[in-house]
C-alpha positions in Angstrom: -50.2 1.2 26.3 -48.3 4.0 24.3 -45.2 5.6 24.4 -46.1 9.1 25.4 -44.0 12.0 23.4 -44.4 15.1 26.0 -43.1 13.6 29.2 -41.3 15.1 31.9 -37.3 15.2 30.9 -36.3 13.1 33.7 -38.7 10.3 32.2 -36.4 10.3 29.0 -34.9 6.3 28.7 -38.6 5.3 30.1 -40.3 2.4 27.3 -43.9 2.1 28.9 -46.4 4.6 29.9 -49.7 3.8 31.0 -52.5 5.9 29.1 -54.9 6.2 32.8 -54.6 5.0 36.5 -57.3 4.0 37.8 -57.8 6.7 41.1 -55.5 8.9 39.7 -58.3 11.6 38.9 -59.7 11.0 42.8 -56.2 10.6 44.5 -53.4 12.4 42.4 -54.6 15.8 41.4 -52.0 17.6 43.9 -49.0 15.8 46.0 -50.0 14.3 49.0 -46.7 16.2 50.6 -47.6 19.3 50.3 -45.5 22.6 49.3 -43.0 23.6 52.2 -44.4 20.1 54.1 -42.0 17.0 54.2 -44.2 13.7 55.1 -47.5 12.2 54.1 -50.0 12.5 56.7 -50.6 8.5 56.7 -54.4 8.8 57.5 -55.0 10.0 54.1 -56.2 8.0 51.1 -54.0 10.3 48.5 -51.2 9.4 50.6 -51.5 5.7 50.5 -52.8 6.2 46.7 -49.3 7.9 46.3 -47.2 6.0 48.2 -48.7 3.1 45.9 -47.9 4.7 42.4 -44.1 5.7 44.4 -43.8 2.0 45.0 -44.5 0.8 41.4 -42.6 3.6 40.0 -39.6 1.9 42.2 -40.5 -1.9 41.0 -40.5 -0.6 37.4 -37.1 1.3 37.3 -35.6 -1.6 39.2 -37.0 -3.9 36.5 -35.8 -2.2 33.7 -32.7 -0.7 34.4 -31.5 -4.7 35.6 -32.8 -5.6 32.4 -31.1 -3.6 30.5 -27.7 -5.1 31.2 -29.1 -8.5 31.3 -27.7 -8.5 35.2 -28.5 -7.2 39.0 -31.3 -8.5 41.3 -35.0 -6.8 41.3 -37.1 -9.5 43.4 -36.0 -8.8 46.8 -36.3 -4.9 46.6 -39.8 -5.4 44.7 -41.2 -7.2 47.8 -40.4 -4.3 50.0 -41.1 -1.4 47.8 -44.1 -0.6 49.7 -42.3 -0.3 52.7 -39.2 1.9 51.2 -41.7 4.3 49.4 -43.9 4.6 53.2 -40.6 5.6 54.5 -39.6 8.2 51.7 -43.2 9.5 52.1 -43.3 9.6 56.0 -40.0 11.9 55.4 -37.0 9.2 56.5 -34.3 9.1 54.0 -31.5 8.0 56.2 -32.3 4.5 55.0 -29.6 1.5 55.3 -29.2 -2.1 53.9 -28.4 -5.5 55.0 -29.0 -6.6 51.5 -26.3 -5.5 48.8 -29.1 -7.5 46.3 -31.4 -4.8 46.5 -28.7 -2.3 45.2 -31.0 -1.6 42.0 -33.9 -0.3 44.0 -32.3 1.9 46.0 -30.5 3.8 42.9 -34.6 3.8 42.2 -35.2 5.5 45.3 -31.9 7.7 45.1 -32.9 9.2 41.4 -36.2 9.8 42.4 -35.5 11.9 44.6 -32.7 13.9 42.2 -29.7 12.7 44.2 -27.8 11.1 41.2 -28.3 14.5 39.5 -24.8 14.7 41.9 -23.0 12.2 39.8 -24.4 13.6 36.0 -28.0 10.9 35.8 -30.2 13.1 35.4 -33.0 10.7 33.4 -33.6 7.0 33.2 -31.7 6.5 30.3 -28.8 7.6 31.8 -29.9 5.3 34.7 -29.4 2.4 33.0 -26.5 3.1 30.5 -25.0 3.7 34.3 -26.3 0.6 35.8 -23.0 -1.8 36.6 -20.4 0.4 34.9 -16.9 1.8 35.9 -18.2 5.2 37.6 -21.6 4.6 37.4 -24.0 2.3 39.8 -22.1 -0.3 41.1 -24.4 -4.3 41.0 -23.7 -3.5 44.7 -23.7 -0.9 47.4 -20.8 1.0 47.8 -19.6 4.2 49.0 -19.5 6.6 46.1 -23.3 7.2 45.2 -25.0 10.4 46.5 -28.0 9.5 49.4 -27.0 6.8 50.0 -25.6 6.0 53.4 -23.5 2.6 53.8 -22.4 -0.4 51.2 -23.7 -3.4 51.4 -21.9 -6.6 50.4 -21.8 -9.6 52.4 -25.0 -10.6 54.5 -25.7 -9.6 58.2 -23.3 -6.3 58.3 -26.0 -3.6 57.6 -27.2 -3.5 61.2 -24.6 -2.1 62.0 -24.7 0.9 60.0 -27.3 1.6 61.6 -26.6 1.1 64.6 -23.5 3.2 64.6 -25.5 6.4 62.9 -27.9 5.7 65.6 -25.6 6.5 68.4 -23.7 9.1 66.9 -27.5 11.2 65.5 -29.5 11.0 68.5 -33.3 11.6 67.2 -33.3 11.1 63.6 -34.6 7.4 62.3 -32.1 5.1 60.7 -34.1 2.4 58.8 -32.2 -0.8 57.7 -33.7 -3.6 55.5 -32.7 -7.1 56.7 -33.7 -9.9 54.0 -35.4 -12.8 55.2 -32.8 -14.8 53.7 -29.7 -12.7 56.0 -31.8 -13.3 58.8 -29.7 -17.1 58.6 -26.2 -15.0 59.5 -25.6 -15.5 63.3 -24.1 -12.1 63.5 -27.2 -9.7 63.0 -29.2 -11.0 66.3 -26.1 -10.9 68.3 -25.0 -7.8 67.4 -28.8 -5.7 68.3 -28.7 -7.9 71.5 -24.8 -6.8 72.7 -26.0 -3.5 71.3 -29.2 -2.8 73.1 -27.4 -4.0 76.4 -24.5 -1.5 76.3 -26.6 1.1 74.7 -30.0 1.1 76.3 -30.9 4.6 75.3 -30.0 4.0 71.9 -33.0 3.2 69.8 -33.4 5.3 66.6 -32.4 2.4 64.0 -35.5 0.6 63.4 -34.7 -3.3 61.4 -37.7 -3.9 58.5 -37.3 -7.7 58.2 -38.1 -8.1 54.3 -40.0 -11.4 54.8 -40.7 -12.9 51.2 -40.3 -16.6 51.5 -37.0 -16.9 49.7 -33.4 -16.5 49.6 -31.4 -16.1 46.3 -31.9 -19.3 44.2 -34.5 -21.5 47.0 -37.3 -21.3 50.4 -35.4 -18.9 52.6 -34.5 -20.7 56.2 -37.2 -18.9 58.1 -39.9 -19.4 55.5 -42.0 -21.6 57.6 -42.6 -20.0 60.6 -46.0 -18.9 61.5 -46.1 -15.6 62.0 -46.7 -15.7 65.4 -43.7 -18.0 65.8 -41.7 -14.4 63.7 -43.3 -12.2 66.7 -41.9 -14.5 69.2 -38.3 -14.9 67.7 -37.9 -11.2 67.3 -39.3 -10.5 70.9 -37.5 -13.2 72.4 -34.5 -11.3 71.2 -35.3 -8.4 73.3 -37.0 -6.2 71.0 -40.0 -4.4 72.6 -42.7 -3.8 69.7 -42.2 -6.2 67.1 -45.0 -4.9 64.5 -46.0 -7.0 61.3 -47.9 -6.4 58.1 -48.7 -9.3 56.0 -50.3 -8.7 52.8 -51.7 -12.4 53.1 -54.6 -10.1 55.3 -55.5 -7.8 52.2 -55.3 -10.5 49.6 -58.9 -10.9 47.4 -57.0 -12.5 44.8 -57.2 -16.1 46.7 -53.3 -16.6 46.2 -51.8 -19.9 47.5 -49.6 -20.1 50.1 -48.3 -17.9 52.8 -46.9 -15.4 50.3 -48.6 -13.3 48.2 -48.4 -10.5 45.9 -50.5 -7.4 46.7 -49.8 -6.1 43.5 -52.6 -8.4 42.0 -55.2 -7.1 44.5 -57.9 -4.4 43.7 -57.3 -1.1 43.8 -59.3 -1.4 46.9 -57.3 -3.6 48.6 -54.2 -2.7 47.3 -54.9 0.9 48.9 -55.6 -0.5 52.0 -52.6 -2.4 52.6 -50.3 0.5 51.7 -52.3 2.6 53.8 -51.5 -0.2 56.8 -48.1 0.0 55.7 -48.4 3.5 55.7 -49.7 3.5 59.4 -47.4 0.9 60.8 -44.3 2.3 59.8 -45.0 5.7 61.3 -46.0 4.0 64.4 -42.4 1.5 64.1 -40.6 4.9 63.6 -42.4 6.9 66.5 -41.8 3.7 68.8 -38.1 3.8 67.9 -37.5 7.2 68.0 -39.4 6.9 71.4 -36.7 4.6 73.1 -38.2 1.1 72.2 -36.3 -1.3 70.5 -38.5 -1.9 67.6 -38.8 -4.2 64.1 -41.2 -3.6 61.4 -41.6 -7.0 59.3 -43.2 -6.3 56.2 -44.3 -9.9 54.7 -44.7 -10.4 51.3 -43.7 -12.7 48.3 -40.6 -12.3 46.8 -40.9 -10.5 43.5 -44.2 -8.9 43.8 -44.9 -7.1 41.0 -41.5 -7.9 39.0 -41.2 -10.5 35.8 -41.3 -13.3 37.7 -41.9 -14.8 41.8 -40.1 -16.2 44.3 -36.9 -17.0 44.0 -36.4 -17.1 40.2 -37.6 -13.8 40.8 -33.7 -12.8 42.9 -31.3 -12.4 39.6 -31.2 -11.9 36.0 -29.4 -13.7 33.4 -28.1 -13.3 29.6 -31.2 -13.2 27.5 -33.4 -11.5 30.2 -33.9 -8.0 28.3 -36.0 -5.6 28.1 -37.0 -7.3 25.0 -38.1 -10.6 26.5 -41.5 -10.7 26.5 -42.2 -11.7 30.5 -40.1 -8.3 31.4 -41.9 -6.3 28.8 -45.2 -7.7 30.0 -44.2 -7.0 34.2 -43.4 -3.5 32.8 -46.2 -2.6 31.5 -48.3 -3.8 34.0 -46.3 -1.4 36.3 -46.2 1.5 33.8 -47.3 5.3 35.3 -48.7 7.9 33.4 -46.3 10.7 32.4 -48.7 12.7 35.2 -48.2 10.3 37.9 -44.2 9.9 37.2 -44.3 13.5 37.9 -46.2 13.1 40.6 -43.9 10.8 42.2 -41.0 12.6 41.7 -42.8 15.8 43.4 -43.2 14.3 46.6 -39.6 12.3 46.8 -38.1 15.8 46.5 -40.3 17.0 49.1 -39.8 14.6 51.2 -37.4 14.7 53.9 -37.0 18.3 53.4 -34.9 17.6 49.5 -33.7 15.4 47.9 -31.0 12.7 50.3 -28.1 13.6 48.7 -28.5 17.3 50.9 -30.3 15.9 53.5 -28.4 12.4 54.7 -26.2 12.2 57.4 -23.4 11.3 56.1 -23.4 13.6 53.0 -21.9 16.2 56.0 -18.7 16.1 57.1 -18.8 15.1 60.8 -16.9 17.7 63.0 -13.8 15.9 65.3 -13.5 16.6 68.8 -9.9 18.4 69.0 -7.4 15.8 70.3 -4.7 18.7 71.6 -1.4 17.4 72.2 -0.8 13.4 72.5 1.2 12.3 75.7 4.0 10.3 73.6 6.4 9.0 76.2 9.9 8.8 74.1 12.1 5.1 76.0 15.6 5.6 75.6 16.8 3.4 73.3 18.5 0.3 74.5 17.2 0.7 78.3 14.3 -1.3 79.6 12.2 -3.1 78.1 9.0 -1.9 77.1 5.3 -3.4 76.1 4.5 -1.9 72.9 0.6 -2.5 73.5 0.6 -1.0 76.5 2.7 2.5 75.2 -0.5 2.8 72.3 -2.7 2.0 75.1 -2.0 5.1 77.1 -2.4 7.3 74.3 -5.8 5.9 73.2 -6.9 6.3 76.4 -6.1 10.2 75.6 -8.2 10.3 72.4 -10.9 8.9 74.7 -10.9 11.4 77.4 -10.7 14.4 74.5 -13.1 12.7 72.1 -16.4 11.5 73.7 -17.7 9.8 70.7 -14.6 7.4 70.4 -14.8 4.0 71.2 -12.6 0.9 71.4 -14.0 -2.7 70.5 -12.9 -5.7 71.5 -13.6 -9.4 71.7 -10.6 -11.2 73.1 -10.5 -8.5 76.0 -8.2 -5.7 76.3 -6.5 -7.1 79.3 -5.4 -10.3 77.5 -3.9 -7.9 74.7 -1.4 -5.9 77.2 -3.9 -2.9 77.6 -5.8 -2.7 80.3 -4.9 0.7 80.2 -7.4 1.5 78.3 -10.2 -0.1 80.3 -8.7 1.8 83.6 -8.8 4.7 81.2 -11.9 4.6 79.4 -14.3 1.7 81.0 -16.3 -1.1 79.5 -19.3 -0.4 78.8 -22.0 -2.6 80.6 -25.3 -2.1 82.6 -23.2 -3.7 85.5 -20.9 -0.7 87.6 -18.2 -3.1 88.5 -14.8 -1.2 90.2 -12.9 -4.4 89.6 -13.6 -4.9 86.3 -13.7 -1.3 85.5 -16.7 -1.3 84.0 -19.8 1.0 83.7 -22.7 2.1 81.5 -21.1 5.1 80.4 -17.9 3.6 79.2 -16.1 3.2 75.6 -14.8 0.0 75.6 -17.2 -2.5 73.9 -16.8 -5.8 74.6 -19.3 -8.3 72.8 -17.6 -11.9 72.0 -18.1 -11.3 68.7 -15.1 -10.1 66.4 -17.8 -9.3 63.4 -20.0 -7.0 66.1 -16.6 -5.6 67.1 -14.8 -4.9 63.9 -19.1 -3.8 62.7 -19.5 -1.1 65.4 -15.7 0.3 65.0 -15.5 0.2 60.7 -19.5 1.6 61.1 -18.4 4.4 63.4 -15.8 5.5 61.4 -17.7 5.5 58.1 -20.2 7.5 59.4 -17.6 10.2 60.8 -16.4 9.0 64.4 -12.9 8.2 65.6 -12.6 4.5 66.8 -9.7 1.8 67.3 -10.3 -2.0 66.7 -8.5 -4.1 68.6 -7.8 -7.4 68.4 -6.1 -11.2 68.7 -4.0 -11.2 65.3 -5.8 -14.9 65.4 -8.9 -14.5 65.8 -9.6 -11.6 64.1 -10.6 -13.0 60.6 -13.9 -13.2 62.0 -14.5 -9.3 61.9 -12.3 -8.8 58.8 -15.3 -9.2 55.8 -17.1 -5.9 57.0 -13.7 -4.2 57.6 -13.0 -4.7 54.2 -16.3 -3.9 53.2 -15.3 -0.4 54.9 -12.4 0.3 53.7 -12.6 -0.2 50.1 -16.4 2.1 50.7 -13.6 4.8 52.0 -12.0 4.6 49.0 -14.7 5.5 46.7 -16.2 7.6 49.6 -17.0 11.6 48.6 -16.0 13.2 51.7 -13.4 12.7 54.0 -14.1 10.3 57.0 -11.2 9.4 60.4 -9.8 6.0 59.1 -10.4 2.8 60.4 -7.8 1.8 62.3 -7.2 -1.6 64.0 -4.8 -2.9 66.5 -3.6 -6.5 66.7 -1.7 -7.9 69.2 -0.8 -11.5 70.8 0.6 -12.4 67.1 1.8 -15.9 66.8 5.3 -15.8 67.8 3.6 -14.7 71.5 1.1 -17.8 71.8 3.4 -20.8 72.0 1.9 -23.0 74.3 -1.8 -22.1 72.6 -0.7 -23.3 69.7 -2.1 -23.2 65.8 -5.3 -21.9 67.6 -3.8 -18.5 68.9 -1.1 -19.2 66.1 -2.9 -17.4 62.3 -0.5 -14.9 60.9 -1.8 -15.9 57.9 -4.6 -13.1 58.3 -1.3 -10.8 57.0 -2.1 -12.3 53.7 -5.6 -10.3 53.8 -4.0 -6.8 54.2 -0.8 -7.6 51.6 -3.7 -8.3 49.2 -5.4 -5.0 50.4 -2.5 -2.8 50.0 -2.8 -2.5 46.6 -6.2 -1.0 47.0 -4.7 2.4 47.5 -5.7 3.2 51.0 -4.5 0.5 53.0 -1.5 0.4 54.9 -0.5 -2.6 57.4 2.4 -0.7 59.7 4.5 -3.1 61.7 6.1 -1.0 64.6 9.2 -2.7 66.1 8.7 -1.3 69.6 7.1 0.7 72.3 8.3 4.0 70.4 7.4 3.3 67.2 4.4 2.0 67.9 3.5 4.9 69.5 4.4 7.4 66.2 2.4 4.7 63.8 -0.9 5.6 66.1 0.1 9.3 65.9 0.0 9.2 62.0 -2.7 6.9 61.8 -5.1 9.6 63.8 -4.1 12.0 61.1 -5.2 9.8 58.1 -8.3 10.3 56.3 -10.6 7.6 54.3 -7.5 4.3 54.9 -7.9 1.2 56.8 -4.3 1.2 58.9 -3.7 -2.3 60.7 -1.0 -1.7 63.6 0.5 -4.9 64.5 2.6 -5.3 67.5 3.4 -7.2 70.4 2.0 -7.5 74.0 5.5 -8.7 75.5 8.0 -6.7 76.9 11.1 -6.2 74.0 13.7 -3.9 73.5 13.6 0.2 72.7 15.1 -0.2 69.3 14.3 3.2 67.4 13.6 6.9 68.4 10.5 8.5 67.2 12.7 10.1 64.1 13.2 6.9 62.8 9.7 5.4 62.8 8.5 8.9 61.4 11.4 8.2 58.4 10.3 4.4 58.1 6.5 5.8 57.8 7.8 7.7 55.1 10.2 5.4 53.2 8.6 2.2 54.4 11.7 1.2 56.3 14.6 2.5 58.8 18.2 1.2 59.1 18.5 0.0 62.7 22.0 -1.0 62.7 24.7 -1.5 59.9 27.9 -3.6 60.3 31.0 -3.3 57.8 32.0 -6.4 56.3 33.8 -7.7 52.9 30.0 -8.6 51.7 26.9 -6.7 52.8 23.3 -9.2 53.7 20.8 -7.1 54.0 17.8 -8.1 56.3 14.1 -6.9 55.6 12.6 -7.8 59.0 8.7 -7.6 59.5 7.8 -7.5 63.0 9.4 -6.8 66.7 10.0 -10.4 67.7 11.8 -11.7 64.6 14.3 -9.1 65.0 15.6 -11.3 67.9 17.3 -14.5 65.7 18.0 -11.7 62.8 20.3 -9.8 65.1 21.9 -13.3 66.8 22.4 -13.8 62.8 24.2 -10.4 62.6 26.8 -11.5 65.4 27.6 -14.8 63.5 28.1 -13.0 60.0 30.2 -10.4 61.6 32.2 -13.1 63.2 33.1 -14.4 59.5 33.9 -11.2 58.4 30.4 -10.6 56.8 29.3 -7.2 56.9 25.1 -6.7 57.9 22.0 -3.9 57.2 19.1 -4.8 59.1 15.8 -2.7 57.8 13.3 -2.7 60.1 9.9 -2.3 57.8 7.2 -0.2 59.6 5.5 0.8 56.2 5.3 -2.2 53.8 2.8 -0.4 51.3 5.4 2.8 50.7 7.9 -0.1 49.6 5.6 -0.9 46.1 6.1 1.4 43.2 3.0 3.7 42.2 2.4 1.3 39.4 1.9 -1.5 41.4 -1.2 0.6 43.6 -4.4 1.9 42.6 -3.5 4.7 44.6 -4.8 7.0 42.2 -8.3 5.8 42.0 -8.9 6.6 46.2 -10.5 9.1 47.9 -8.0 11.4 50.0 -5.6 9.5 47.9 -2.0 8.9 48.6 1.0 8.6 46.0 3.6 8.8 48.3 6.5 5.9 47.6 9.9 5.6 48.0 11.7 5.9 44.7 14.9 3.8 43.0 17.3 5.2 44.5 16.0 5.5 48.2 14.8 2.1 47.7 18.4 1.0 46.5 19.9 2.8 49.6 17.9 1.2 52.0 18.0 -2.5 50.8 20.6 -2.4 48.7 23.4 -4.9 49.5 24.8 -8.5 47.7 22.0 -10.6 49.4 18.9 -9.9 50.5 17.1 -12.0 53.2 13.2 -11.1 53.9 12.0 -12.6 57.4 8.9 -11.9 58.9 6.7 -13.8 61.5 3.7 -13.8 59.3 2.7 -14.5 55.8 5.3 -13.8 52.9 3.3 -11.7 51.0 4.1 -9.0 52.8 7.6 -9.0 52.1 6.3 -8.7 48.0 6.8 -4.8 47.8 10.8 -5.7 48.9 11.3 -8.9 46.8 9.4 -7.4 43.6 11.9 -4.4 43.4 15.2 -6.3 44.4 17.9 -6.9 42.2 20.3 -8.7 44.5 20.2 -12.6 45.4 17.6 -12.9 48.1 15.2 -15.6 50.2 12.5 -14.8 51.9 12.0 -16.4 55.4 8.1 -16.5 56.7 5.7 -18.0 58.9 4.7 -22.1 57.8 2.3 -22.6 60.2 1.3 -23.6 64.2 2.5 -25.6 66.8 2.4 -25.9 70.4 5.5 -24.3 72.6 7.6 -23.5 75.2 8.3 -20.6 74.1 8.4 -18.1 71.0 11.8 -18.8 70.0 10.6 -22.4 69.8 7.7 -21.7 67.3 10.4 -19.3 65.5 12.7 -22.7 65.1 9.6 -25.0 64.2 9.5 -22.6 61.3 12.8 -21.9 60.4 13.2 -18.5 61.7 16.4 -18.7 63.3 20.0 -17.0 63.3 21.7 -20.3 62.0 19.4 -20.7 59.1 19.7 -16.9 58.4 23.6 -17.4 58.3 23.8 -20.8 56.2 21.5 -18.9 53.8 23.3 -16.1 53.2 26.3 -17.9 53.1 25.1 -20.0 50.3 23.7 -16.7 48.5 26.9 -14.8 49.0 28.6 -18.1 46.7 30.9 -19.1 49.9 
């Protein structure tokens, strides 16, 4: 070993250099992709030679740019480095993750190819001074780093990445890694099989199972099944060519166990299983691409070629430097010549046609069908009564009709919710024409039972450029919420503009009485109030069939936010125009009625149903010569002061809030009572900026009932504790 003084200047940062490869002289004179080519052809011994030194050019980067914070994961992406550098090398860049663990690799793959070049990296050393700082290369995924397509935190929601850039790119590949140890998530399975059932013709992603024996700190769950027993499971799911490589076949080693490491084969054998590899992904990628459901399962132990094996191999710890001598050891062993580092580099440029951060999907922005005018249907206020579901309903079936790409998820079913508008409108989609049902194959209205594969295909959509509307039991929908938020906070640190993710939830607890706590969880509220002070999210809470109406108008308009719309399925008053829920989207809130008094309580009301008791409250106060405001809050996240909001920090930020003194005209008063039929915590904007005496009124929790203004009593929503209340604050 030596450290070589004329390298290329990208190598700069880069402690070990080999002084030969063995093969290099035979196999690496010129690139195996040639000038003005953009693949490998696999047949080729220089290819598989070169996809070899790609993949231990990927192992060694991963290893030392982890070890020089001491932190990240390299085993996991070491055991499929093979199988990334055969797809870099057969020309597919549009590669996805399940695996937010193999982060390190893919910023491997991503400099390679000069992508990070777009954020100033531009050698190895800046690699790793990058590596797991503010602005640099996140430990995981996310959504700011050139050529690279989706985030990746918690396991099982990468699939549906890829399953969304699938439909909306007909014909090119979109490769996801799965780790052997996600494969335990019920929600990746269940999501291809809903998938491949609404959307036959839809089968450009292609799953590569990274089977390596372990998950992050023991045996991974599916570590002892044969492999004929892995063919079976995946087929048995419905996919049509399940295609495996195990390096077990190649190994002349004589490693133990089912696992092994073809980095301690000979060259021999080591270019004969990445030539397999090689082969076996272009066939996977043809059969996909072809219109078979297909999974390429590349087996191999965890860690190959890294420090250390299995899964001590999975994370890093204070001490593990690139000083310590069983890192400096695994690097060296994986060192390139300065040559063959060019070398490498040459052909991930080529590749693909340049480098992923040009090439990608989503490094475009995705042109929107044109929506023209939305039929908004303006109730006259205080005539009948109106479903405020159903009023959105019409108008999404609208954006359906003009936007062919859009689609609307749901679980629960959108009948249940108060708009089976929109499957009249749009249809379900199914394989099964059914009039009754309105159903059909070429609906968009997806319907698996699963709130993660519904709030996964919507959130996916929308990251990758598409218009789409989650909808959704305010109760049940905690279920879909960890890749929502995965989404969303990616959209803030996204660099391009994408439609925002934007949900609707209905049935909310004050509707579900007789249910009970099971239909009863307001306390998902507390999710978004945390959220809002992310920058770009923004819970609205329309207060009728109107507003609810304007709050989707806006929303459409947005950019890069996740936008809850929370309203009610039941028939309630027309309380506001659409001028006042366009004012209360821009100062968080909108007088709905004032009445003179001596004294002045002010209500803050979250919601459509709690405005019931609040305004029997009014009657009472006014009937002891107490005067009333009652705010109806539509915007709860315009209510906090810029301070309080990493607003700044977004992409397509927004730094609109209402100021002191609109804040002091709206809620100003000599007592200040918050109600709301969910969680507290979104009354926190209101109660943090407040100066009178105030009380907050919220949701405890569940019960079974008669009727909603029975669950309102059980927890203390009603006009007489209101009064007594305010009457206590007001010193009476």
């Amino acid at each position: 070993m030596t450290v070589a003084t004329a390298i290329p200047t990208f190598c700069q940062g880069i402690q070990f250099f080999a002084e030969t490869l063995p093969g290099f002289n035979e196999y690496g004179k010129e690139g195996a992709i040639a000038p003005g080519a953009t693949k490998v052809d696999p047949t080729r011994l220089e290819s598989a030679y070169q996809t070899m030194l790609m993949a231990d050019g990927l192992r060694y980067l991963t290893l030392q740019i982890t070890a020089s914070k001491e932190s990240g994961h390299p085993g996991g992406f070491a055991s499929v480095a093979d199988g990334i550098a055969a797809l870099v090398m057969l020309g597919h860049k549009n590669i996805m993750t399940e695996v937010g663990h193999h982060a390190p690799g893919f910023y491997s793959t991503v400099f390679l190819d000069r992508s990070l070049e777009d954020m100033g990296i531009t050698t190895v050393q800046e690699l790793r001074d990058r590596f797991r700082e503010t602005h640099g290369l996140l430990g995981h995924l996310s959504g700011q780093i050139p050529g690279l397509l989706n985030p990746a935190g918690p396991l099982g929601q990468g699939q549906h990445f890829a399953m969304a850039a699938a439909k909306l790119n007909p014909g090119v590949l979109f490769p996801v890694t799965i780790g052997d140890g996600g494969l335990g998530e019920p929600y990746i399975m269940s999501s291809f099989g809903h998938f491949h059932t609404a959307y036959p013709d839809v089968t450009n992603f292609l799953p590569i199972l990274v089977w390596n024996g372990y998950s992050q700190e023991h045996h991974s769950m599916v570590s002892t099944k044969t492999n004929d027993q892995m063919l079976e499971y995946w087929g048995g799911n419905g996919f049509e060519n399940v295609i495996l490589v195990d390096a077990k076949d190649f190994d002349d080693a004589k490693q133990p166990g089912d696992y092994v490491d073809s980095t301690n084969f000979s060259l021999e054998k080591r270019l004969a299983f990445v030539q397999e590899v090689l082969k076996r992904t272009e066939e996977a990628a043809q059969s996909a691409l072809n219109g078979k459901l297909t999974v390429l399962i590349i087996k191999q132990l965890k860690g190959a070629g890294v420090h250390k094996r299995g899964a001590q191999s999975h994370n890093l710890y204070p001490g593990d430097t690139v000083e310590r001598d069983y890192i400096v050891n695994a690097l060296k062993e994986r060192a390139l010549t300065p040559e063959a580092w060019e070398l490498v580099r040459t052909n991930c440029v080529r590749a693909g046609g340049g480098s992923a951060s040009k090439t990608v999907v989503t490094e475009q922005v995705r042109p929107l069908a044109d929506l023209g005018q939305l039929p908004l249907e303006e109730y006259a206020v205080g005539g009948d009564k109106k479903v405020a579901t159903t009023a959105m309903g019409a108008l999404v079936v609208h954006v359906g009709q003009k936007d062919p790409s859009f689609v609307v998820t749901n679980a629960d079913g959108n009948a249940a919710s108060g708009i089976n508008n929109i499957n009249v409108g749009l249809n379900i989609v199914h394989p099964t024409t059914d009039e009754i049902y309105y159903q059909q194959p070429q609906g968009q209205v997806y319907e698996p039972l699963s709130e993660d594969a519904c709030a996964g295909l919507a959130v996916a959509l929308s990251l990758m450029g598409a218009r789409t509307l989650w909808c959704s039991y305010e109760s049940f929908a905690i279920n879909g919420l960890p890749i929502w938020q995965t989404v969303t906070q990616a959209m803030a640190e996204l660099r391009r503009p994408t439609p925002s993710t934007i949900t609707l939830f209905t049935a909310g607890a004050l509707e579900q009485g007789r249910n009970g706590w099971t239909h009863q969880r307001p306390e998902i509220e507390n999710y978004f109030a945390a959220m809002m002070r992310n920058g770009n999210v923004f819970p609205l809470f329309p207060c009728d069939a109107n507003s609810v109406q304007v709050c989707y108008e806006w929303a459409l308009e947005t950019k890069n936010k996740g936008i809850t719309i929370t309203a009610s399925k039941s028939p309630l008053p027309i309380r506001t125009t659409f001028e006042q829920t366009r004012e209360g989207l821009v100062n968080g809130g909108v007088v709905l009625q004032e009445t003179p008094g001596e004294q002045t309580v002010v209500f803050a009301v979250i919601g459509d149903m709690t405005l019931i008791p609040v305004l029997e409250a009014v009657e009472q106060l006014q009937a002891q010569g107490i005067g009333s405001k009652v705010v109806s809050i539509i915007n709860p996240r315009r209510l906090y002061r810029p301070s309080d909001v990493a607003w700044d920090a977004c992409s397509e930020s927004d730094g609109d809030f209402l100021g002191d003194e609109g804040f002091a005209e709206l809620f100003g008063g000599d007592v200040l009572l918050g109600v709301t039929g969910g969680t507290s915590a979104m009354l926190e904007p209101v109660m943090l900026r407040s100066t009178s005496k105030r009380d907050v009124f919220a949701w405890k929790r569940g019960e079974t009932t008669a009727n909603a203004g029975q669950i309102m009593a059980f927890n203390g929503l009603t006009a007489e504790n209101f009064v007594k209340r305010a009457v206590e604050l007001l010193g009476r």
